[in-house]
N, CA, C and O atoms as a GROMACS GRO file, in nm:
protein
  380
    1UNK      N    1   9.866  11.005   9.249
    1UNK     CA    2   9.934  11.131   9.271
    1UNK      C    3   9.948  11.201   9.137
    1UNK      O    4  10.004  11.122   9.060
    2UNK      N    5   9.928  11.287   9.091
    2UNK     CA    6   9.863  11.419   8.999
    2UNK      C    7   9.962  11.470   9.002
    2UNK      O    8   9.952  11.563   9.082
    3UNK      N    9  10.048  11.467   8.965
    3UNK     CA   10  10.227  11.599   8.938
    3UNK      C   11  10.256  11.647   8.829
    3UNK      O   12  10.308  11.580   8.740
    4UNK      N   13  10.219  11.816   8.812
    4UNK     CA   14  10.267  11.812   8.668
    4UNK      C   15  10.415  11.921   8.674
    4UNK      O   16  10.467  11.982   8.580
    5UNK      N   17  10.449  11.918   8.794
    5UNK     CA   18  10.605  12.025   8.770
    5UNK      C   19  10.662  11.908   8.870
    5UNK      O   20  10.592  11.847   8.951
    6UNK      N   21  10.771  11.892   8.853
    6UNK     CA   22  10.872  11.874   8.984
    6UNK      C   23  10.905  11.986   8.991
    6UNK      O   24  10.903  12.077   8.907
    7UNK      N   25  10.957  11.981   9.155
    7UNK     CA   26  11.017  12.079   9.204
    7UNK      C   27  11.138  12.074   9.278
    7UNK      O   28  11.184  11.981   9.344
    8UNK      N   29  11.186  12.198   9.254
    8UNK     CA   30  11.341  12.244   9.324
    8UNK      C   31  11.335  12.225   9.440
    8UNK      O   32  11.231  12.173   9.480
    9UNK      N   33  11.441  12.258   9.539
    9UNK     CA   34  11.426  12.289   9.667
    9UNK      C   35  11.451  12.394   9.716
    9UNK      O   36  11.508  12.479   9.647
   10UNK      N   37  11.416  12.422   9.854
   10UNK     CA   38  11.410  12.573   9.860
   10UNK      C   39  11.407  12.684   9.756
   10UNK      O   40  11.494  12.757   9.709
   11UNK      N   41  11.234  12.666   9.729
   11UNK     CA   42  11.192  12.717   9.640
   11UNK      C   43  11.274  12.760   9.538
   11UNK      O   44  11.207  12.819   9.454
   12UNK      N   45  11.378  12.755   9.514
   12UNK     CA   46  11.479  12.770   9.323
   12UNK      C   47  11.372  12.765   9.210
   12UNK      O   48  11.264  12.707   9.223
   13UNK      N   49  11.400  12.812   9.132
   13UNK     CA   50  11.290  12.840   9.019
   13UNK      C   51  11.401  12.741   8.917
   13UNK      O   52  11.470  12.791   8.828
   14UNK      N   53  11.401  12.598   8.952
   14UNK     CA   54  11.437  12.504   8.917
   14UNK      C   55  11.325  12.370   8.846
   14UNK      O   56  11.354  12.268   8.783
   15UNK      N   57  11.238  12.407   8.875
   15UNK     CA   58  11.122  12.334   8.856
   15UNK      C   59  11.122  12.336   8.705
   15UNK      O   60  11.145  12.431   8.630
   16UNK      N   61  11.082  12.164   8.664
   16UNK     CA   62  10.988  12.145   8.493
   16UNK      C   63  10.914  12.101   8.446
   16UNK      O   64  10.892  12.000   8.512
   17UNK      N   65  10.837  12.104   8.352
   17UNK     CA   66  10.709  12.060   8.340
   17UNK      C   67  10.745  11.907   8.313
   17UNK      O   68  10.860  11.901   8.271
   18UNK      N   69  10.688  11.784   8.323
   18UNK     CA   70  10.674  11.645   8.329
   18UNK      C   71  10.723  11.640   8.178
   18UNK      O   72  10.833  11.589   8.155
   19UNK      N   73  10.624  11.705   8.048
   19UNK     CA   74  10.700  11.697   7.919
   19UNK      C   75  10.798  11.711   7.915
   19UNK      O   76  10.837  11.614   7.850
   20UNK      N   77  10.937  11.807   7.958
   20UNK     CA   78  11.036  11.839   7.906
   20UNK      C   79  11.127  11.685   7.998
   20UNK      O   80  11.133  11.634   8.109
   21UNK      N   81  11.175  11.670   7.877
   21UNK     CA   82  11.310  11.594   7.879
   21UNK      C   83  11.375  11.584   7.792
   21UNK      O   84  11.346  11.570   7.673
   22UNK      N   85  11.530  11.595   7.875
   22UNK     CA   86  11.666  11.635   7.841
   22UNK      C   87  11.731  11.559   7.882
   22UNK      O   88  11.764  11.565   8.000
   23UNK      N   89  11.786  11.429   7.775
   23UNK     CA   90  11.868  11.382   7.848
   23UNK      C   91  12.043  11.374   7.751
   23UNK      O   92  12.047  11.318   7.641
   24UNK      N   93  12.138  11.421   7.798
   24UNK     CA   94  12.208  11.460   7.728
   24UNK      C   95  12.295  11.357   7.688
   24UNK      O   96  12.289  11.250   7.748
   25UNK      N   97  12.395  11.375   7.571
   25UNK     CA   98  12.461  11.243   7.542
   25UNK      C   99  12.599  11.299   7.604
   25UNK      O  100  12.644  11.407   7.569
   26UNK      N  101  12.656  11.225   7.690
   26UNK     CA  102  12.838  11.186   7.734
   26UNK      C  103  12.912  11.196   7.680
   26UNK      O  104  13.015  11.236   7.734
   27UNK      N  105  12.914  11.163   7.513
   27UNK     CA  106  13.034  11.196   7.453
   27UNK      C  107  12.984  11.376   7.379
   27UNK      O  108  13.056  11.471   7.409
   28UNK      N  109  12.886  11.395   7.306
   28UNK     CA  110  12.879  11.498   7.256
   28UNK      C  111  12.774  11.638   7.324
   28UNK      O  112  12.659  11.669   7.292
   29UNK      N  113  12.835  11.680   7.390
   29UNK     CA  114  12.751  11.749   7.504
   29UNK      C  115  12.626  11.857   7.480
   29UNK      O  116  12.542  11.914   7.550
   30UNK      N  117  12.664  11.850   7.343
   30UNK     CA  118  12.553  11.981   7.274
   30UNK      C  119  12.458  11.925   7.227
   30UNK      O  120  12.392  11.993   7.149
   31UNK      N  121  12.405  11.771   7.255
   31UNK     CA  122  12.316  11.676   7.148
   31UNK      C  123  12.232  11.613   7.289
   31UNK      O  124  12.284  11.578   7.395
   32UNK      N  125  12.119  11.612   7.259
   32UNK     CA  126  12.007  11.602   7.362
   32UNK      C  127  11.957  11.460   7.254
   32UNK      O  128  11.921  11.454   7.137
   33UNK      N  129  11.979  11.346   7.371
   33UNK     CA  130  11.948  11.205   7.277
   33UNK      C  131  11.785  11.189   7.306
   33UNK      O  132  11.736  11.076   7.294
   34UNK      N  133  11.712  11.285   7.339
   34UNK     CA  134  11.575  11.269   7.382
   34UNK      C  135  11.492  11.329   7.223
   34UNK      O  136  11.370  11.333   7.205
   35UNK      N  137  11.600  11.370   7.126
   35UNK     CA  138  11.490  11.444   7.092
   35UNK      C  139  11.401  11.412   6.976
   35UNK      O  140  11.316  11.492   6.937
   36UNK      N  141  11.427  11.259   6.906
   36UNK     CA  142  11.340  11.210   6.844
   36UNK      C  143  11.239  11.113   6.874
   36UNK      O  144  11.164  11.049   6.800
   37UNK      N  145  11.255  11.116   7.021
   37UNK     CA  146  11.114  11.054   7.094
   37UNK      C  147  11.009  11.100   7.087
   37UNK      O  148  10.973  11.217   7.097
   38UNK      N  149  10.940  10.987   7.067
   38UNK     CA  150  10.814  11.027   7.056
   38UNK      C  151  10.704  11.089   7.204
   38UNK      O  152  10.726  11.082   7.325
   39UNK      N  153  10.582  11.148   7.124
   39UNK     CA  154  10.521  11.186   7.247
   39UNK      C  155  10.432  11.102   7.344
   39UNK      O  156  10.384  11.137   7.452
   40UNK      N  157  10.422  10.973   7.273
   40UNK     CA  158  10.379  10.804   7.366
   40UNK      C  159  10.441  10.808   7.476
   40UNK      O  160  10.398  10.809   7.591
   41UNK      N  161  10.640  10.811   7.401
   41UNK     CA  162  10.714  10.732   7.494
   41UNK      C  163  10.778  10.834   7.608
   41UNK      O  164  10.836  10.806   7.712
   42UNK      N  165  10.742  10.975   7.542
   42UNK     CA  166  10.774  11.063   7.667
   42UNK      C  167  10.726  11.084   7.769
   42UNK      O  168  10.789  11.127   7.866
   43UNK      N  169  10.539  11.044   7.771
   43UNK     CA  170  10.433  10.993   7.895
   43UNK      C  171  10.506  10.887   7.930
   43UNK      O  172  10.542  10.899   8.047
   44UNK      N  173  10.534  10.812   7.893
   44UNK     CA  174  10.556  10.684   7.954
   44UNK      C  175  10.679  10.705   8.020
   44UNK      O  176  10.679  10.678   8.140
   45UNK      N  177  10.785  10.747   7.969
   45UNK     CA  178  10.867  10.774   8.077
   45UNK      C  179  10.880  10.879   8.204
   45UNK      O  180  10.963  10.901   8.293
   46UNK      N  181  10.735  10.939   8.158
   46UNK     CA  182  10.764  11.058   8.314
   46UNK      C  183  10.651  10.984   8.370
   46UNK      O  184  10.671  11.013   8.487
   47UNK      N  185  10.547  10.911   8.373
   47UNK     CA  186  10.517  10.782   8.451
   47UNK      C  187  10.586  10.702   8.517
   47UNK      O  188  10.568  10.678   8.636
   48UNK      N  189  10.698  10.639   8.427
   48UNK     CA  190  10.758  10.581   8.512
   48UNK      C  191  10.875  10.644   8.639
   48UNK      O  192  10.930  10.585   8.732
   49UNK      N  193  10.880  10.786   8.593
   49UNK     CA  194  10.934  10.903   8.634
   49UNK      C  195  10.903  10.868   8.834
   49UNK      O  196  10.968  10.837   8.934
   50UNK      N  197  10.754  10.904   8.790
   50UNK     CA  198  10.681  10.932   8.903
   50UNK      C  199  10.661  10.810   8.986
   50UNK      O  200  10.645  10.822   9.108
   51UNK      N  201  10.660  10.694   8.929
   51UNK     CA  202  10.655  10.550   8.987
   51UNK      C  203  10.769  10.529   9.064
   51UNK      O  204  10.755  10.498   9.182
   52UNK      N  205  10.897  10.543   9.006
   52UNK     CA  206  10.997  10.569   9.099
   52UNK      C  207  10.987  10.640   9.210
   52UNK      O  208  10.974  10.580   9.317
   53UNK      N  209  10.991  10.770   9.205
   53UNK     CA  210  10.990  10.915   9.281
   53UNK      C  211  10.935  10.868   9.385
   53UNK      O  212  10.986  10.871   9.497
   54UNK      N  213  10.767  10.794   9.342
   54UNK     CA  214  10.657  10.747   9.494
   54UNK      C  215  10.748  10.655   9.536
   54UNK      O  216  10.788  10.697   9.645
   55UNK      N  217  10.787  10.584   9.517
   55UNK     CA  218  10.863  10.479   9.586
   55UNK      C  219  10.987  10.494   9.658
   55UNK      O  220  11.024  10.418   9.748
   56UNK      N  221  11.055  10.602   9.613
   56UNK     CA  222  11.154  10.694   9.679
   56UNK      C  223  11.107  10.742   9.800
   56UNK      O  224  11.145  10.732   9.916
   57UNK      N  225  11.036  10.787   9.756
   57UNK     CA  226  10.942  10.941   9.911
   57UNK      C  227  10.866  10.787  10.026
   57UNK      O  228  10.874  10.798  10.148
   58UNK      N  229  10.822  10.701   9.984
   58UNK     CA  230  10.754  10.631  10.056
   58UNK      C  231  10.861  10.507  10.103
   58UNK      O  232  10.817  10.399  10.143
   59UNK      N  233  10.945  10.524  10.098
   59UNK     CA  234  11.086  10.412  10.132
   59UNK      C  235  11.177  10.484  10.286
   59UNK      O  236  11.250  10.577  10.320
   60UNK      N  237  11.120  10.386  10.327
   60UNK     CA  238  11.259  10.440  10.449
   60UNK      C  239  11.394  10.360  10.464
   60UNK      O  240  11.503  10.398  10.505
   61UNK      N  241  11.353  10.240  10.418
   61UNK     CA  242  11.512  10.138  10.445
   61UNK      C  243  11.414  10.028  10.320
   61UNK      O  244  11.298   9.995  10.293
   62UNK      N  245  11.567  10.005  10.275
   62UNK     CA  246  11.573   9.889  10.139
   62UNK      C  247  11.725   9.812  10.209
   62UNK      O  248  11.838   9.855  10.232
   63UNK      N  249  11.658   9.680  10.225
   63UNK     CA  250  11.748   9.579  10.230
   63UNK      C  251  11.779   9.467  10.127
   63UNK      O  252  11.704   9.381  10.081
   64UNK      N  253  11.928   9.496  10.101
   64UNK     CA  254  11.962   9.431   9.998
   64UNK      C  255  11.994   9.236  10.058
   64UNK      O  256  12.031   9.201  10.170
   65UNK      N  257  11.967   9.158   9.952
   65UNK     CA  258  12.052   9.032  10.012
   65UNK      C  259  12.042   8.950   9.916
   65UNK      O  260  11.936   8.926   9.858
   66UNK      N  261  12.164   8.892   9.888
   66UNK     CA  262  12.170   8.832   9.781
   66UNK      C  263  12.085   8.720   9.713
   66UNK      O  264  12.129   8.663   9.613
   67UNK      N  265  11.912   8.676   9.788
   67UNK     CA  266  11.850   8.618   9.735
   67UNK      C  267  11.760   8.752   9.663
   67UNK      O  268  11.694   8.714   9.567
   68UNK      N  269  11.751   8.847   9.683
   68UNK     CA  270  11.637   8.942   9.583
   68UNK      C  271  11.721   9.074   9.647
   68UNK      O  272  11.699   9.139   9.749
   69UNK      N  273  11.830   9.087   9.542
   69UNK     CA  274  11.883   9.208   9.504
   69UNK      C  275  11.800   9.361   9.439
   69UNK      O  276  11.705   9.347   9.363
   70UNK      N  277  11.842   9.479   9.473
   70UNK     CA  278  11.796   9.608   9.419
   70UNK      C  279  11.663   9.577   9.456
   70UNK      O  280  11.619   9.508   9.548
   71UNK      N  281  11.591   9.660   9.337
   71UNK     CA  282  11.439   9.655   9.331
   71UNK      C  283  11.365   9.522   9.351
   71UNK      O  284  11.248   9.491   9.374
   72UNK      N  285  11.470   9.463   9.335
   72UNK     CA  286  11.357   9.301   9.373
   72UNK      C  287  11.303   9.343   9.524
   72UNK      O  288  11.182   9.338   9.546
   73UNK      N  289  11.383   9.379   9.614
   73UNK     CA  290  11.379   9.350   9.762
   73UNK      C  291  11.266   9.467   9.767
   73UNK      O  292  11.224   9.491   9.881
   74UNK      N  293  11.225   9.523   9.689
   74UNK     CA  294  11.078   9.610   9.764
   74UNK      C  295  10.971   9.524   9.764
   74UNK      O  296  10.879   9.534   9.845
   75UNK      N  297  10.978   9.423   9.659
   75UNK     CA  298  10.869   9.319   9.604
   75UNK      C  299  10.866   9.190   9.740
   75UNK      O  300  10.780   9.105   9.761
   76UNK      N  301  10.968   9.210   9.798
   76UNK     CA  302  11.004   9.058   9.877
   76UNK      C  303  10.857   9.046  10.026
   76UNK      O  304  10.851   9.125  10.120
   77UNK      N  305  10.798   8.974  10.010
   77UNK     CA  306  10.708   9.010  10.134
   77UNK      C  307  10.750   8.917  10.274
   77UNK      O  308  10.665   8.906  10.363
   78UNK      N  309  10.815   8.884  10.281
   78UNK     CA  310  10.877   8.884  10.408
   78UNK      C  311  10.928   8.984  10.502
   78UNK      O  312  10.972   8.959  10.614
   79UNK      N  313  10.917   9.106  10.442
   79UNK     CA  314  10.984   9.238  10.500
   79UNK      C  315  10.827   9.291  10.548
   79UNK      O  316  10.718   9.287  10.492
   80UNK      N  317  10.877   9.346  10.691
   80UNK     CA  318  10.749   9.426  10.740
   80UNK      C  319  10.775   9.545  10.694
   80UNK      O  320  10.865   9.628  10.700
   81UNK      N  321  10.584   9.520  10.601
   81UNK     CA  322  10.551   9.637  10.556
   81UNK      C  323  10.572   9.820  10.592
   81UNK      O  324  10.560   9.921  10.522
   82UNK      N  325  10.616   9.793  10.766
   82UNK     CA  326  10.589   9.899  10.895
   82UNK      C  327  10.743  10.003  10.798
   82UNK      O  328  10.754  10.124  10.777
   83UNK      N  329  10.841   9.878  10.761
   83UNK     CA  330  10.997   9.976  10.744
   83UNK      C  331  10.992  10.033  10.590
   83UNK      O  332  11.091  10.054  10.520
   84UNK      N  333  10.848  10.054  10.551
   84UNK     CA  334  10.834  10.097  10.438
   84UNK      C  335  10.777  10.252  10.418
   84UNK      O  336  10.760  10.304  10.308
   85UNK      N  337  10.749  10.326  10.567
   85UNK     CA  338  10.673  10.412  10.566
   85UNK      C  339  10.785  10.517  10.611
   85UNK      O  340  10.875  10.501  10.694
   86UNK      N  341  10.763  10.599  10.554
   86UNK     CA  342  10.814  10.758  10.577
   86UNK      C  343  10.762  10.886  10.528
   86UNK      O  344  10.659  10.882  10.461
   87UNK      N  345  10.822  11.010  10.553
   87UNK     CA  346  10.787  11.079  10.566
   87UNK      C  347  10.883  11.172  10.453
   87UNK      O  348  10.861  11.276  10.391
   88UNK      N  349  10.980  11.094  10.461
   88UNK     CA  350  11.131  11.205  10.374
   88UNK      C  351  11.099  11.215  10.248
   88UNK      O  352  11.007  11.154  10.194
   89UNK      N  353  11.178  11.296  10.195
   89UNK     CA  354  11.196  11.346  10.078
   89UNK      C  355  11.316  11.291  10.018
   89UNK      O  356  11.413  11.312  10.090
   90UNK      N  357  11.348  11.219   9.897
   90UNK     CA  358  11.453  11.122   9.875
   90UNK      C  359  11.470  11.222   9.712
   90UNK      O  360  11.384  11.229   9.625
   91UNK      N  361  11.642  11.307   9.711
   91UNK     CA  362  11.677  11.383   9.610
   91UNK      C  363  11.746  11.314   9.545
   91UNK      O  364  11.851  11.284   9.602
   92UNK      N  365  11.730  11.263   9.418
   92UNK     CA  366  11.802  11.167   9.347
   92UNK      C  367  11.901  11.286   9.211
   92UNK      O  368  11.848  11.336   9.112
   93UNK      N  369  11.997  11.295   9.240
   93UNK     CA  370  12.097  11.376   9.140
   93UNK      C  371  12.202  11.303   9.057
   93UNK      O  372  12.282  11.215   9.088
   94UNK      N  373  12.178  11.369   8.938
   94UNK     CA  374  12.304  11.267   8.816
   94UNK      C  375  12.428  11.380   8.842
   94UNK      O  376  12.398  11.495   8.874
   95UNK      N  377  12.554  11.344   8.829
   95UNK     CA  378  12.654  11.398   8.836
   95UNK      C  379  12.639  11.450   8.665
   95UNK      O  380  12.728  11.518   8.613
   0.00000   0.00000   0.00000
């Protein structure tokens, strides 16, 4: 999958290019802790960006249980493959 904007919803001119990241610091709100990264590790994190995202959009139910917690349980193959397929759109927002 080839993505080079995310996008808003209902069309908002919210959309950004895969390069830009901003990720801000909690205590000092005017200081963007992204910004002596390099340009390696900024591919690499909107890769892993997008590795998530597919796995979001292609997830319909994640069952947790205390032998393979979180992300383990996508890996677990005892789960039919069938409750892995969807269609949705999964909006992940930071407060």
């Amino acid at each position: 999958m080839n993505i080079s904007y995310f996008r808003s919803k209902d069309g908002e001119d919210g959309s950004f290019e895969l390069n830009t990241i901003c990720i801000q610091d909690p205590i000092d709100l005017h200081w963007n802790v992204t910004k002596g990264v390099s340009y390696k590790y900024c591919k690499r994190f909107g890769k892993s960006l997008l590795s998530v995202c597919e796995i979001y959009q292609h997830t319909k139910n994640l069952f947790l249980s205390p032998q393979n917690w979180g992300l383990i349980s996508i890996f677990d193959s005892k789960l039919d493959p069938d409750l892995f397929i969807s269609n949705e759109c999964i909006t992940i927002e930071l407060p």
